[in-house]
N, C-alpha and C positions, 0 to 999 in steps of 0.2 A: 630817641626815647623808646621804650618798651613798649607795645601795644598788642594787643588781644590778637590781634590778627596776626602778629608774628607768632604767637604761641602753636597757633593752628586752629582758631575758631572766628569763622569770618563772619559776624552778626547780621551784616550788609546783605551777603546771599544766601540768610535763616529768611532777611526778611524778603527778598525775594521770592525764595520758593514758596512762601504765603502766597503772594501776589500769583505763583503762578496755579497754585492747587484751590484758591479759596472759591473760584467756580463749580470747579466737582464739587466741594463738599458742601456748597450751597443745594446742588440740584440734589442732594437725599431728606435734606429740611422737609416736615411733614408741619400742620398744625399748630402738634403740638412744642415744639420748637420754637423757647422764650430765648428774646434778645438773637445777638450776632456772632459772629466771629470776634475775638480778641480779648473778651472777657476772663477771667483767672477758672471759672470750671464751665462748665454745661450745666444748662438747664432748660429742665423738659415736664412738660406738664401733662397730669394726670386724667383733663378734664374729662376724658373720653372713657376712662373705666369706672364709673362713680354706678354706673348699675350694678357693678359685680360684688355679692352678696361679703366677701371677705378678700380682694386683694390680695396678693402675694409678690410680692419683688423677687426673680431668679438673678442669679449675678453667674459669671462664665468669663474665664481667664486663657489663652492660650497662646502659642507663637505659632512659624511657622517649621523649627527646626533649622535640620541641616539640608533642606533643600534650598533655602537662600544660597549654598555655596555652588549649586548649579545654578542659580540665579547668576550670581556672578561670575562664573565663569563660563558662563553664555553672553556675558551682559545685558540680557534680556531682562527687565524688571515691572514689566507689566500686568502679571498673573499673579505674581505672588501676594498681592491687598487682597486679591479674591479668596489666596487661602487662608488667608490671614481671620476676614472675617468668619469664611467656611468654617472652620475650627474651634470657633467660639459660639455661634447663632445656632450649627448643627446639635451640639450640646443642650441649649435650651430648649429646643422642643421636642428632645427626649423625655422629657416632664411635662409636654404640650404649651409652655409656655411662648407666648407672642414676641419677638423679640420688639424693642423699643427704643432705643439706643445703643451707639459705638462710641468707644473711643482707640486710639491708636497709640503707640509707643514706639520710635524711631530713634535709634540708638545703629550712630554712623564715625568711621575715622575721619573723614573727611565730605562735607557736604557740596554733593553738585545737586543744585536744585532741579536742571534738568530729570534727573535720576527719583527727588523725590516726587518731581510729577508723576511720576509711570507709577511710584509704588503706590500714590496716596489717591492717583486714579484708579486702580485694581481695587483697592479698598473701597472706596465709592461707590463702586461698581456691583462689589460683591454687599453693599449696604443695600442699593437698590435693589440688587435681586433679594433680597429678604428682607424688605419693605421696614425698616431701619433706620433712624438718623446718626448721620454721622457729629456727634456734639462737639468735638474736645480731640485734643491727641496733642505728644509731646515728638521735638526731634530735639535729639542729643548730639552735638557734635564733640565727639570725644578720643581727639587725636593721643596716643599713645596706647590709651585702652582697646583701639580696633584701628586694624589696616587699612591705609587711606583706600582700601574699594571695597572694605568689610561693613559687615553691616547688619543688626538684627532685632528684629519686630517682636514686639507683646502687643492682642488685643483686649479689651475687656468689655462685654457687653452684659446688657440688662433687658432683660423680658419681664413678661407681665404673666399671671395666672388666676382665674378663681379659686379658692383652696379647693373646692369638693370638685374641682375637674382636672385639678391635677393628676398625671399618670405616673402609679409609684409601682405596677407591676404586681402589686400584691393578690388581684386576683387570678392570675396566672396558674392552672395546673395543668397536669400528664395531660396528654393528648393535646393540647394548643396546638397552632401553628406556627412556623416563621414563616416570614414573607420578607424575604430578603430583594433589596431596591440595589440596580448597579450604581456600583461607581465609574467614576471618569480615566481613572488610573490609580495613579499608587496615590493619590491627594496629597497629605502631608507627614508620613507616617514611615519610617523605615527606612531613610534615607541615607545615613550611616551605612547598612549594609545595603543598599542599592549601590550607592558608592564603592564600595568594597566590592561586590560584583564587579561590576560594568566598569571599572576604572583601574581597582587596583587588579582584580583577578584575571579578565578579559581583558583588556587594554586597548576600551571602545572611545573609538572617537564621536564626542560631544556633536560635534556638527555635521558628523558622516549619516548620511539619506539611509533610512533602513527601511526596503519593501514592504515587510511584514508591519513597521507600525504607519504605513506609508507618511513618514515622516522624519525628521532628524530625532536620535538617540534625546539630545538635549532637551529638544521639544515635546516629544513625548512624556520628558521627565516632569514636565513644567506646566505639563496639561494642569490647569486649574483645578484645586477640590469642590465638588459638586455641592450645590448650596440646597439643603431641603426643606427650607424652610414652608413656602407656601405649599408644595407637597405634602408635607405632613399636616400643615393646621388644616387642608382641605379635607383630609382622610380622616382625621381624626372628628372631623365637623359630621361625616358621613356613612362612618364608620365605627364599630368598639373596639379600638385600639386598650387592648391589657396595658402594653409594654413596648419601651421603642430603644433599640441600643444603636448608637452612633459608632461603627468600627471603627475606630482608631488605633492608636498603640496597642499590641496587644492581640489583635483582630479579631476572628471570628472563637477562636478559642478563648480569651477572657472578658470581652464586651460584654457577650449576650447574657454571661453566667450570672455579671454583675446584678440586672436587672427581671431576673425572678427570684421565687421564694428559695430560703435553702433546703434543702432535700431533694430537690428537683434537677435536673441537667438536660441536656440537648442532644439529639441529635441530627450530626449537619449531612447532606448528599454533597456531596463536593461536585458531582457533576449533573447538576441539574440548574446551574445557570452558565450565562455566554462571559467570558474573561475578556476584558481589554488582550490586546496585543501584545501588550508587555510584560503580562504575566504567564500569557502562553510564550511568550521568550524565555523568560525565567525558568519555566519549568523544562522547557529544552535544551536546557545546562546539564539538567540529571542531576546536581550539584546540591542540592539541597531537600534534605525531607518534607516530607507534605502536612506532616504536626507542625516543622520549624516556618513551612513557606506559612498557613493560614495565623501561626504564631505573631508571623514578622508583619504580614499585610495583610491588608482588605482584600486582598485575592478577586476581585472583582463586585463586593457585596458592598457598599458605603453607608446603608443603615439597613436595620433588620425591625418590623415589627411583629409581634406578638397577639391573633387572633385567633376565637372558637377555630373550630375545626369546619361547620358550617357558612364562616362566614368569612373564609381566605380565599376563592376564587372569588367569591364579591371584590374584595380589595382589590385582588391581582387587576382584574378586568378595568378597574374602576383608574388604578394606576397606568397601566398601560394604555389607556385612553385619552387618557389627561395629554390637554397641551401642554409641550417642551417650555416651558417658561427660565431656562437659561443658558439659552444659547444665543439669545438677542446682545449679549456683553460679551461674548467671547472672539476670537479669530474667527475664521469660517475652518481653518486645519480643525478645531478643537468641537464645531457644533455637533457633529454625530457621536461623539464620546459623553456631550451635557446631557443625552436624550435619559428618561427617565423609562427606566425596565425593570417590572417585576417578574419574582419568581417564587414558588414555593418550595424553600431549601431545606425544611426538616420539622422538626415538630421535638415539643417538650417531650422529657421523660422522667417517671419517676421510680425504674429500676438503676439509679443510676445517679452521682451527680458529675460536675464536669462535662466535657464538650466529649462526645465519640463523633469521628471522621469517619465517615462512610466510603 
């Protein structure tokens, strides 16, 4: 007789790897988190913002890329729920909004629920450092459509806002400041041509120990994206945050443009903050321009905010002070990369629009 299971979708260990993840995703349950696990959606209650003068709902969609295929061809799968949520949460409080809920999307050729512990643990993970529930999420097992060791994540989360505390950048002019917060490494962004680098061009081995990032090639690739969420709604609580850009795709050349007025542009110091390792690798190829390197990556900046001119050593001070709140989830290889470091990397301008590279 024909059965499901010969086709290539074993229902048996879907419901297994429930059984083995539905711990983690209990331990990011807050409050307000109605009913259980196994219900057809999430649902999550409001009671807690009923002070706030007008409510707002943000919504925020994202994956992780093509760095899942260093994922798998490390078979490391533990870091990647972290970037998974990083990617969507950092986005909401670029608007200052609270995050309040996750859900997950798992879309696999073939399911070993061992495998989806590590990812749906990472996401857990990356839920709790940005104080989060995780509601809901689907796994696809979809043999044909992906190689039985393929595999690729969508998240989607939901913040919360006051409308008149929302940050929309508008009042941003000439002479502001950036104050650009590091990242952990390259996060989730440009990994196509990281690949292309380090694999097809160099012909670096994945598991080979490299000095300079005192770590494995792979592992470095795989350092988790830096979650800033309580960072920011703390600065912004203490703070007049104008304007906040998440660098991602794009980097420091079309993020920050997005989030001032038009007529105005920026200018960046390119060396007045400290780089991850791997991008002072990168740049000791010689191989690449310094418009296409800040074009392709976060070059070491993972959000930028937008303050007077008076009140950007307040920040800096204020950031650099602040305890590491997420290095408590990661490896101990990866804890001195989660540390949270500001810098003051340039300032608005209004001779000009577009990004100038200093």
């Amino acid at each position: 007789m024909l059965t499901y299971k010969n086709s290539g979708v074993n229902i048996d260990e879907g419901n297994r790897a429930v059984d083995l993840i539905k711990g983690k995703i209990k331990q990011t349950y807050d409050s307000n988190v109605v009913g259980d696990l196994g219900s057809f959606s999430g649902l999550y209650s409001l009671k807690d913002f009923v002070g706030m003068q007008e409510p707002v709902l943000l919504a925020s969609t994202d994956g992780v890329g093509t760095k899942l295929k260093i994922a798998q061809m490390m078979d490391k799968h533990d870091t990647v729920g972290i970037d998974l949520v990083a990617m969507c949460v950092n986005d909401l409080i670029c608007q200052g909004a609270k995050p309040l809920f996750f859900l997950d999307y798992i879309a696999l050729g073939k399911l070993v629920p061992e495998h989806i512990e590590k990812i749906v643990g990472g996401i857990a993970d990356g839920c709790k450092m940005s104080s989060c529930s995780l509601i809901g999420g689907e796994t696809a097992e979809m043999p044909g459509m992906y190689g039985e060791d393929d595999y690729d994540l969508a998240g989607f989360s939901i913040g919360i806002a006051d409308k008149k505390n929302i940050i929309s950048g508008q009042d941003v002019k000439a002479g502001d400041v950036l104050v650009g917060i590091s990242s952990s490494g390259v996060h989730s962004n440009g990994f196509s041509f990281v690949r292309n680098i380090f694999l097809d061009e160099y012909k670096y081995d994945l598991n080979k120990h490299i000095d300079m990032l005192d770590m494995s090639l792979g592992d470095a690739l795989l350092t988790p994206t830096k979650i800033y969420v309580n960072l920011a709604l703390e600065a912004i609580a203490n703070n007049n945050i104008k304007s906040i850009a998440h660098i991602t795709g794009g980097g420091l050349v079309e993020n920050v443009v997005r989030v001032i007025p038009k007529g105005l542009g920026i200018d960046v110091d390119t060396k007045s903050w400290k780089k991850p390792a791997i991008f002072n690798m990168i740049e000791e190829f010689d191989a690449i321009e310094k418009r296409e390197l800040h074009k392709s990556f976060n070059m070491g900046i993972g959000l930028v905010m937008i303050v007077d001119k008076e009140e950007a050593d307040k920040l800096v001070d204020f950031i650099n002070n602040r305890k590491n709140d997420n290095a408590e989830y990661v490896e101990d290889k990866y804890k001195d990369l989660m540390k949270d470091e500001a810098f003051i990397i340039g300032k608005v301008s209004d001779s000009h629009d577009g990004v100038e590279l200093i």
